[in-house]
C-alpha positions as CSV (number, residue, x, y, z in Angstrom):
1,X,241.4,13.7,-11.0
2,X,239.8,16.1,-13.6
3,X,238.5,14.8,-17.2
4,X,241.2,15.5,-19.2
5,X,243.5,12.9,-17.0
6,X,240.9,10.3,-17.0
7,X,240.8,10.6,-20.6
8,X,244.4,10.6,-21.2
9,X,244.6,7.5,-18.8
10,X,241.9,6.1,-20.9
11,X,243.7,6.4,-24.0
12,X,246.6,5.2,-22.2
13,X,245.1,1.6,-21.1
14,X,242.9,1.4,-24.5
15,X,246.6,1.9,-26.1
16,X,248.1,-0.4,-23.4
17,X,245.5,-3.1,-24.4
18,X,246.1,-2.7,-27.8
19,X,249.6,-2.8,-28.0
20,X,249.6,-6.0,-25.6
21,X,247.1,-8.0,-27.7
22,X,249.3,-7.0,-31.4
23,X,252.3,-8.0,-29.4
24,X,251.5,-11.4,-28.1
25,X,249.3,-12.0,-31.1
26,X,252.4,-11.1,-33.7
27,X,254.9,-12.9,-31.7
28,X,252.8,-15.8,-31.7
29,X,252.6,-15.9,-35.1
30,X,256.5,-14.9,-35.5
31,X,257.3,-18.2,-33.3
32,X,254.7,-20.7,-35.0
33,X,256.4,-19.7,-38.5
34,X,259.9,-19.7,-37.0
35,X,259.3,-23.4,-35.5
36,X,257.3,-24.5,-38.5
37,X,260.2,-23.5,-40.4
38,X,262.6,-25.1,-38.0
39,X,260.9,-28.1,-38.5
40,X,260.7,-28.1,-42.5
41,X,264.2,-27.4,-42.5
42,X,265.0,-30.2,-40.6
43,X,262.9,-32.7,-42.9
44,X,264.2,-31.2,-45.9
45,X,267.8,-32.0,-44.4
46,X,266.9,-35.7,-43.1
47,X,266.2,-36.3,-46.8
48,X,269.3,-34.9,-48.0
49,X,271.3,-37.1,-45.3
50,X,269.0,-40.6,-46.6
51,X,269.9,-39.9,-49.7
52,X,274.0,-39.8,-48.5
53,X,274.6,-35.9,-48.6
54,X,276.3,-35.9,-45.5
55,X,278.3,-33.2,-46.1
56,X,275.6,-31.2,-44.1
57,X,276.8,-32.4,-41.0
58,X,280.3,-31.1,-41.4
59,X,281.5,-28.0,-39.4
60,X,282.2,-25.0,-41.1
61,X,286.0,-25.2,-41.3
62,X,286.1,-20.9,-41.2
63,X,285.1,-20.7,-37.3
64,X,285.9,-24.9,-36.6
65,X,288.8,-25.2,-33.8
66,X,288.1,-26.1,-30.4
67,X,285.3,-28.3,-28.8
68,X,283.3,-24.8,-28.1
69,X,284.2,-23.9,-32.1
70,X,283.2,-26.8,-33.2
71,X,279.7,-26.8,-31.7
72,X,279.3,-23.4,-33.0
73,X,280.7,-24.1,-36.4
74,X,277.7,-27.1,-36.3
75,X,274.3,-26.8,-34.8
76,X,273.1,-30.1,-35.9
77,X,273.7,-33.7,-34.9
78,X,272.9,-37.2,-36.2
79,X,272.5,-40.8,-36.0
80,X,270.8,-43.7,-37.1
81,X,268.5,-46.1,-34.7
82,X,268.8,-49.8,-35.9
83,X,265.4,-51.6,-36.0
84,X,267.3,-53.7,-33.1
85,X,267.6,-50.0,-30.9
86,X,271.2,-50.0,-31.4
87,X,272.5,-46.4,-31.6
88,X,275.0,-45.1,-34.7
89,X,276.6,-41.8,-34.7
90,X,276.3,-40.3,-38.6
91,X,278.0,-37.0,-38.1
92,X,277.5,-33.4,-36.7
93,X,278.1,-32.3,-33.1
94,X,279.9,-34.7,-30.7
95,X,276.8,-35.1,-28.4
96,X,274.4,-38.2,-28.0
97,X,270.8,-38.0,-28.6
98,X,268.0,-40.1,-26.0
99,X,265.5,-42.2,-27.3
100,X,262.4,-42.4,-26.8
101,X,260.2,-45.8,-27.2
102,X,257.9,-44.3,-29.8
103,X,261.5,-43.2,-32.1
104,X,262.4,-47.3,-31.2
105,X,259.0,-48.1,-32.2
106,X,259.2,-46.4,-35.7
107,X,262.7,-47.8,-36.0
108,X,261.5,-51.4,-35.8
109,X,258.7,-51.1,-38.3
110,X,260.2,-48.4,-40.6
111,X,257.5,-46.8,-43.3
112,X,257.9,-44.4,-45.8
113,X,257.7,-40.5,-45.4
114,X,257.0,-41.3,-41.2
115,X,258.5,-39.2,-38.7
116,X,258.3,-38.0,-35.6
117,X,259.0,-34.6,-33.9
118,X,260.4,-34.0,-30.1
119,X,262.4,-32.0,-28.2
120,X,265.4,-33.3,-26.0
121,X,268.2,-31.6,-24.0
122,X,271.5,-33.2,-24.5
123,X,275.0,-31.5,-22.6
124,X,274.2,-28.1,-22.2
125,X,272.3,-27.5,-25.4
126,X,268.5,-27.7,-26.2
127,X,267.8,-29.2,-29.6
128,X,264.2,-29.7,-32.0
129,X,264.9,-33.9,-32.7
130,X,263.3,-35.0,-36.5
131,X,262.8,-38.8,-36.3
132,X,262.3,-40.4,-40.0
133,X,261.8,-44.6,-40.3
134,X,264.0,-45.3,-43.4
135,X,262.7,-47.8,-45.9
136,X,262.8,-50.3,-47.1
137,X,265.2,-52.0,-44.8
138,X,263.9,-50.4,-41.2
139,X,265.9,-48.4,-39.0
140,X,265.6,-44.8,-38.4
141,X,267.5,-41.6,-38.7
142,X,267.5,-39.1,-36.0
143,X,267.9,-35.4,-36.8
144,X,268.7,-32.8,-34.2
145,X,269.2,-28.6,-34.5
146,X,270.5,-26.8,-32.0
147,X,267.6,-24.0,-30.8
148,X,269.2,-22.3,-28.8
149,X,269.9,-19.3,-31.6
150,X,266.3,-20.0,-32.3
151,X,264.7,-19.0,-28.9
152,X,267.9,-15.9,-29.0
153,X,266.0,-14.8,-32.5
154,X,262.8,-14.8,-30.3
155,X,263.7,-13.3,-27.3
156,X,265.2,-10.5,-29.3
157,X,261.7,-10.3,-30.9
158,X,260.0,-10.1,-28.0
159,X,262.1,-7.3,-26.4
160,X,261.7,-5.5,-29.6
161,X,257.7,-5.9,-29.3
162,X,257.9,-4.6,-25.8
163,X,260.0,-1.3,-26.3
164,X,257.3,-1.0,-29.1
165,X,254.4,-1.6,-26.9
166,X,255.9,0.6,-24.4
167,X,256.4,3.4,-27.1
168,X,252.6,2.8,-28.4
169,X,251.4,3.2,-24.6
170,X,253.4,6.5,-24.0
171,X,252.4,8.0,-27.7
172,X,248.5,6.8,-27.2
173,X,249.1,8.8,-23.4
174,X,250.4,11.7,-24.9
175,X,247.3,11.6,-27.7
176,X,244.9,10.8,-25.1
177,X,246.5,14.0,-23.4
178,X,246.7,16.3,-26.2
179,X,242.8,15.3,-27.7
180,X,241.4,15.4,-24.1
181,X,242.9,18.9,-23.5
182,X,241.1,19.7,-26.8
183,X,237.9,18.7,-26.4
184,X,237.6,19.6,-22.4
185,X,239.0,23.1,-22.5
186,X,236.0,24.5,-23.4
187,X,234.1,22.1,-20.6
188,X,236.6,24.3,-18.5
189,X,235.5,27.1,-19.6
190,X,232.2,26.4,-19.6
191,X,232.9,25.8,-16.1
192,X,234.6,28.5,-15.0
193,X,231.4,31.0,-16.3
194,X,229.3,28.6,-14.0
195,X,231.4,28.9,-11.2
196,X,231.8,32.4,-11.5
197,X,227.4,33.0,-12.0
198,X,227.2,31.1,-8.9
199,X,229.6,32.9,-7.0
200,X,228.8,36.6,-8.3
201,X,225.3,35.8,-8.8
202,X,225.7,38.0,-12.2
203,X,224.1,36.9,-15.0
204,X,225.6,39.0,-17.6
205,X,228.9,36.8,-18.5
206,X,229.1,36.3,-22.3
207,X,229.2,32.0,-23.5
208,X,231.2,31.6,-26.0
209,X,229.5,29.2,-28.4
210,X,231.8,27.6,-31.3
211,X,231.1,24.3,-33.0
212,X,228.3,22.3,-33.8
213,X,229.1,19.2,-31.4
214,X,227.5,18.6,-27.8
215,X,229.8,20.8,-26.4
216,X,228.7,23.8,-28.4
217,X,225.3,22.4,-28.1
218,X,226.1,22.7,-24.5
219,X,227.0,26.3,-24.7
220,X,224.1,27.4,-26.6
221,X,222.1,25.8,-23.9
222,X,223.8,27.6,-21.2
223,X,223.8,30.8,-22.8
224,X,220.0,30.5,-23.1
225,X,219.6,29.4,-19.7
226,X,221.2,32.8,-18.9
227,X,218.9,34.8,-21.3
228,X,215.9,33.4,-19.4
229,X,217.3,33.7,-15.8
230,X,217.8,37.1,-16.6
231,X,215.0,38.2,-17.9
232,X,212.7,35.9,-15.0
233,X,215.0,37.9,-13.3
234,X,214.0,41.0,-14.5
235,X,210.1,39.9,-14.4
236,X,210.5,39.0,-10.8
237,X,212.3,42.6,-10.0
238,X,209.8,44.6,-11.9
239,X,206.7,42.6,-10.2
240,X,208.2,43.5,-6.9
241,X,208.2,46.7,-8.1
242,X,204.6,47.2,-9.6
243,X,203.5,45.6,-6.8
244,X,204.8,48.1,-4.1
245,X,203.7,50.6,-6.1
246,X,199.4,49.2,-6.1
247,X,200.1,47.8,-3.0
248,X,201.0,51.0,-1.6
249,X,197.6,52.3,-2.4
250,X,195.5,50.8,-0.3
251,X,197.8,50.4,2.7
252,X,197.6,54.1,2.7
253,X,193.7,54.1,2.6
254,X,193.9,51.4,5.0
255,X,195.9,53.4,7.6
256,X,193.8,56.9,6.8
257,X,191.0,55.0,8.1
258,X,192.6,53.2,11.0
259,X,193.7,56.8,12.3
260,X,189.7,57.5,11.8
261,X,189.0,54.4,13.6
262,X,190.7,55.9,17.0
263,X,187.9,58.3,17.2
264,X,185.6,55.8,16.1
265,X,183.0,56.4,19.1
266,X,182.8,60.3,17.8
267,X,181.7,59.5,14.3
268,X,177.8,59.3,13.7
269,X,176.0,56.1,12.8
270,X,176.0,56.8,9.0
271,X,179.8,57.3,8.9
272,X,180.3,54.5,11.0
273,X,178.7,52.3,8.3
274,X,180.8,53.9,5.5
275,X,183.9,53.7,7.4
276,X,183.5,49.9,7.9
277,X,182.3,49.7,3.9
278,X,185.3,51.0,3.2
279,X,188.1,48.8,5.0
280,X,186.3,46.1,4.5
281,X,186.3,47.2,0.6
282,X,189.8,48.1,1.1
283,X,191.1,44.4,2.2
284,X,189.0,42.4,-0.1
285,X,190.4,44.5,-2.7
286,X,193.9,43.9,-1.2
287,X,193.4,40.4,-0.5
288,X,192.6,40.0,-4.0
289,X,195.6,41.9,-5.1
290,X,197.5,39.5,-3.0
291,X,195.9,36.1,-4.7
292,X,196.4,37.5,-7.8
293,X,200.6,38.4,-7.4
294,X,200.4,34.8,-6.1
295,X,199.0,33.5,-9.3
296,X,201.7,35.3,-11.3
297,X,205.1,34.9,-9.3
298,X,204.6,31.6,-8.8
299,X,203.2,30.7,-12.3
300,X,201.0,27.9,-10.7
301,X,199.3,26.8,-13.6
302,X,202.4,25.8,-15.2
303,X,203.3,23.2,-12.8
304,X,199.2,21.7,-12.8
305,X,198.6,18.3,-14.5
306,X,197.4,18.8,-18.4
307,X,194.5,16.4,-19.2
308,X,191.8,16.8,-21.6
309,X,189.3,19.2,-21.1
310,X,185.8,20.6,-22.3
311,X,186.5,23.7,-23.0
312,X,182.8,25.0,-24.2
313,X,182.2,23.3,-20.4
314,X,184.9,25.5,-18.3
315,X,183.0,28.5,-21.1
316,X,180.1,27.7,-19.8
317,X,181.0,27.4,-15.9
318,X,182.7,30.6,-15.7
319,X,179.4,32.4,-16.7
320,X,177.5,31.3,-14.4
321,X,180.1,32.1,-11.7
322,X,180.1,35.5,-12.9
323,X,176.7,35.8,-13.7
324,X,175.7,34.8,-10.1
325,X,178.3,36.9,-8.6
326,X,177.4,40.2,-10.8
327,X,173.4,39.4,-11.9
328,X,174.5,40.6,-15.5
329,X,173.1,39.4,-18.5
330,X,175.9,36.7,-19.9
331,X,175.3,35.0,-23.1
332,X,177.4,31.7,-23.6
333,X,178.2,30.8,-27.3
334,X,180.3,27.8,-27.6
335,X,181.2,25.2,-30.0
336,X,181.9,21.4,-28.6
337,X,186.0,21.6,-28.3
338,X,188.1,19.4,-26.1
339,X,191.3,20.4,-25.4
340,X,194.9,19.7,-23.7
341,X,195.6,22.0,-20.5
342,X,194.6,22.9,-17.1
343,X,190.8,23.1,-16.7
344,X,191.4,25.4,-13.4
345,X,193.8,27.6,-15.2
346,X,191.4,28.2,-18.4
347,X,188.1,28.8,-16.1
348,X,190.5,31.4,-14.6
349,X,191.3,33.2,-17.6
350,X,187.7,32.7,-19.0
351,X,186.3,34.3,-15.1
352,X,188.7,37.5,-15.7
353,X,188.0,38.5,-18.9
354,X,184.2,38.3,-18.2
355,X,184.6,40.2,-15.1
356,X,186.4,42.7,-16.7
357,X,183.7,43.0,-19.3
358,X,181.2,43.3,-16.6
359,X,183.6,45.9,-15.0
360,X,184.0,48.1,-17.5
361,X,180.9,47.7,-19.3
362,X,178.0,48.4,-16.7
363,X,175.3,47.9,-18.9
364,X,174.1,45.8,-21.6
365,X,174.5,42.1,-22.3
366,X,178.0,40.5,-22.4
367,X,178.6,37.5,-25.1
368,X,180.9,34.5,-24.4
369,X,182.3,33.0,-27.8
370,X,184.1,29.6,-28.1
371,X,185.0,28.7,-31.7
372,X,187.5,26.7,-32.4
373,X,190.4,27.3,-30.2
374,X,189.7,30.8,-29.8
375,X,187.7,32.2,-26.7
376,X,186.0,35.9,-27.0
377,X,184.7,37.8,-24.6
378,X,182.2,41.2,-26.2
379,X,180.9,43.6,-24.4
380,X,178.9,46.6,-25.4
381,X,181.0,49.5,-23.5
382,X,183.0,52.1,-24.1
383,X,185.6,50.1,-26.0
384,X,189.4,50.0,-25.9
385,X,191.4,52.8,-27.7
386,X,194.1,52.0,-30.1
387,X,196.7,53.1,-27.5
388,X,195.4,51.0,-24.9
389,X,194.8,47.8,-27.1
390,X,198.8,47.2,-26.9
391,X,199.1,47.6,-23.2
392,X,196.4,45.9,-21.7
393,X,197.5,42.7,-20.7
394,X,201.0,44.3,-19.4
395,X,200.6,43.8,-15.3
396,X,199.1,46.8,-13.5
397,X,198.5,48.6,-16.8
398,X,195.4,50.7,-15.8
399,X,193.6,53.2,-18.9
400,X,193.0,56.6,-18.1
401,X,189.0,56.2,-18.0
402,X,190.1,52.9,-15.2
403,X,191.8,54.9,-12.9
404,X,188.8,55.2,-10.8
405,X,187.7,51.7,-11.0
406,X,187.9,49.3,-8.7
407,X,190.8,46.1,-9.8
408,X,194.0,45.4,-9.4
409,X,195.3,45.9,-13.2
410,X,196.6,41.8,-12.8
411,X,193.4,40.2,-14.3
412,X,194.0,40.2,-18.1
413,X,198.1,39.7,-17.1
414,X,196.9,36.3,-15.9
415,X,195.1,35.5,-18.8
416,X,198.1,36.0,-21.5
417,X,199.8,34.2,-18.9
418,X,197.9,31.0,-19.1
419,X,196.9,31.5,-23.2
420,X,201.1,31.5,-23.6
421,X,201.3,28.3,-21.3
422,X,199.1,26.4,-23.9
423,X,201.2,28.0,-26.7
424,X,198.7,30.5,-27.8
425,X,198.4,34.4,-27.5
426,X,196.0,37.0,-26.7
427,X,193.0,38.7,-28.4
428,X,192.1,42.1,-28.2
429,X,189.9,44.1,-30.9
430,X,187.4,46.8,-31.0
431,X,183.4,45.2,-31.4
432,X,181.3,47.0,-34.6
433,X,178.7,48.4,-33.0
434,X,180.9,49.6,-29.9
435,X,182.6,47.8,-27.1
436,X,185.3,45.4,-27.2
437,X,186.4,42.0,-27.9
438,X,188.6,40.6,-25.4
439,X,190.0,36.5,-25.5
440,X,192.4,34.1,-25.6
441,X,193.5,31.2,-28.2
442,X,194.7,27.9,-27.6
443,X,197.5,26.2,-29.2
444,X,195.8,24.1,-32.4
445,X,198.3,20.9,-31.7
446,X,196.7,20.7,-28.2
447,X,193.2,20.0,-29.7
448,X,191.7,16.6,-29.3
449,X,191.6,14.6,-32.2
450,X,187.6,14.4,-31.3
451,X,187.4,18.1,-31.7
């Protein structure tokens, strides 16, 4: 059963419940005032009858003629209880009203304004009974009313509530119908564009977004999910692509030299040693490339825990990684900051922009900076050109003067990568003096409050 029924059937039994409680409830209160008024009529006529207007009780001479007439010409009947129980017919239908021993009770000791209510069948009739003690000399009279028109008036009633009930049920259905096809045909069309991404695997469908509720909120939502499937998409696509391309590099080298390696016995001692060098240059190089496509296409510094973290500490611990790793001169500059992130993932980015500082500047000291939630990295080399300054933190982006260096052109794309996962951006400016100024920045609402 799709939405649209269940929501029709839901208006349906919401309309069904509705129309069930206003039925019983108004024909409740239809059949309490009809009685009540049953019974106030009959009062009203006992008094009339005390007081010797009898002329209540006769038939209606248009309609009296046979037994049958005359009990339609005159739904009422009475007669007077004696304070001894004897029985005295005062006019009306020819029928006999029972007794009870509370109606012989009130007879005996009479009162003023007393009465009793009851209801008796008598023949083939069901009638509401008044009992009222007369005063001062005892006795009571004893009022009947045919109800038999009565309970007609109210089962007419209630067959009218019903055919109303059952016309509120099939309008609240059709409602239910008409508002549910409103509000879920653009679920179904929402829908349809799923099924059809799924199937096709195409992410270029058009949403269409109207309306402010949670449907259209729904749209937007899908159609941004789109947006960024396609373009992870077309990260993913051009990665594999870049990546063939550096990876295709060194597998060439790799195979040059295991062609040299098959005559490997001919070559003398000295090119021996620089043959080995140079494959095992070649796959630390490419193992490195490797680790460092793995860092990007699976974005695994996304998905590590965020805590708070010294970040003049994971400063200070990438230097002396590099510097023991390089022996160059590093100079660590750093303000007390704590910070929200992933200390692995910012001792990363701090590692590669210091060892790209050390690559590309051979010579002079190289100055770590942490102020704030900004991290620096100057060196004293040839500097960055204005051309270059815009592309170098795209992945594999290699300058002209790089060509001949050794790197995979992935180091600085992992650092943007984990400055935008802490909501910041990327710094790159030329030093005064010469050389360049290389960084990252943090986010300023995931600073410690201590900062």
């Amino acid at each position: 059963m799709n939405l649209a029924a269940r929501l029709a059937l839901a208006f349906a039994a919401v309309g069904a419940v509705v129309a069930v409680l206003v039925g019983v409830l108004s024909y409740r209160t239809a059949a309490d005032r009809v009685h009540d008024e049953l019974d106030r009529t009959l009062l009203t006529t006992a008094a009339e009858i005390t007081a010797g207007a009898t002329a209540v009780l006769a038939p209606n001479t248009a309609i009296a003629g046979s037994d049958d007439d005359h009990d339609e010409a005159q739904p009422m009947v009475a007669q007077m209880i004696g304070p001894d129980g004897s029985v005295r017919r005062v006019g009306g239908r020819l029928v006999t009203l029972s007794t009870t021993p509370d109606e012989l009770a009130l007879a005996r000791r009479g009162g003023l304004g007393d009465h009793l209510f009851h209801d008796v069948t008598a023949g083939r009739d069901d009638y509401r009974v008044v009992t009222v003690a007369q005063h001062p000399h005892g006795g009571a009279l004893q009022l009947a009313v045919d109800v038999d028109e009565t309970r007609h008036v109210l089962s007419s009633l209630a067959t009218r509530i019903t055919l109303v009930s059952a016309l509120v049920l099939v309008v609240a259905a059709a409602a239910g119908w008409f508002i549910a096809r409103r509000v879920t045909r653009r679920l179904v069309r929402l829908t349809g564009l799923a099924e059809q991404v799924s199937a096709s695997g195409s992410l270029d469908v058009e949403v269409p977004i109207h309306g402010r509720d949670e449907v259209g909120r729904l749209a937007m939502s899908f159609d941004a999910m789109l947006s960024r499937l396609a373009t992870s998409r077309e990260d993913q696509e051009r990665l594999v692509q870049d990546a063939a391309h550096e990876l295709r590099t060194p597998l060439t080298s790799l195979r040059t030299n295991a062609r040299v390696l098959r005559r490997f016995g001919e070559l003398t001692p000295g090119a021996r040693e620089r043959l080995l060098a140079d494959v095992d240059g070649e796959t630390r190089e490419l193992s490195h490339l490797v680790d460092e496509l793995v860092e990007l296409a699976t974005r695994r510094n996304e998905a590590e825990p965020v805590a708070p973290v010294d970040l003049a500490a994971v400063v200070a611990r990438a230097a002396r990684g590099v510097r023991r790793r390089s022996g160059r001169e590093i100079e660590v500059d750093a303000e007390a900051v704590s910070v929200l992130g992933s200390a692995r993932s910012l001792e990363r980015a701090v590692t590669n922009l210091l060892e790209n500082a050390v690559k590309f500047a051979p010579t002079g000291p190289i100055d770590a900076v942490l102020r704030g939630a900004r991290v620096e990295v100057r060196d004293r080399g040839p500097g960055i050109t204005e051309a270059d300054r815009a592309h170098v933190f795209d992945r594999f982006y290699r300058a002209e003067t790089a060509r001949a260096l050794p790197g995979s052109g992935l180091g600085l794309a992992i650092v943007r990568q984990v400055a935008l996962t802490h909501g910041g951006d990327v710094v790159v400016a030329a030093r005064p003096g010469g050389g360049a100024v290389v960084g990252f920045t943090v986010a300023d609402d995931r600073l410690s409050p201590d900062s």
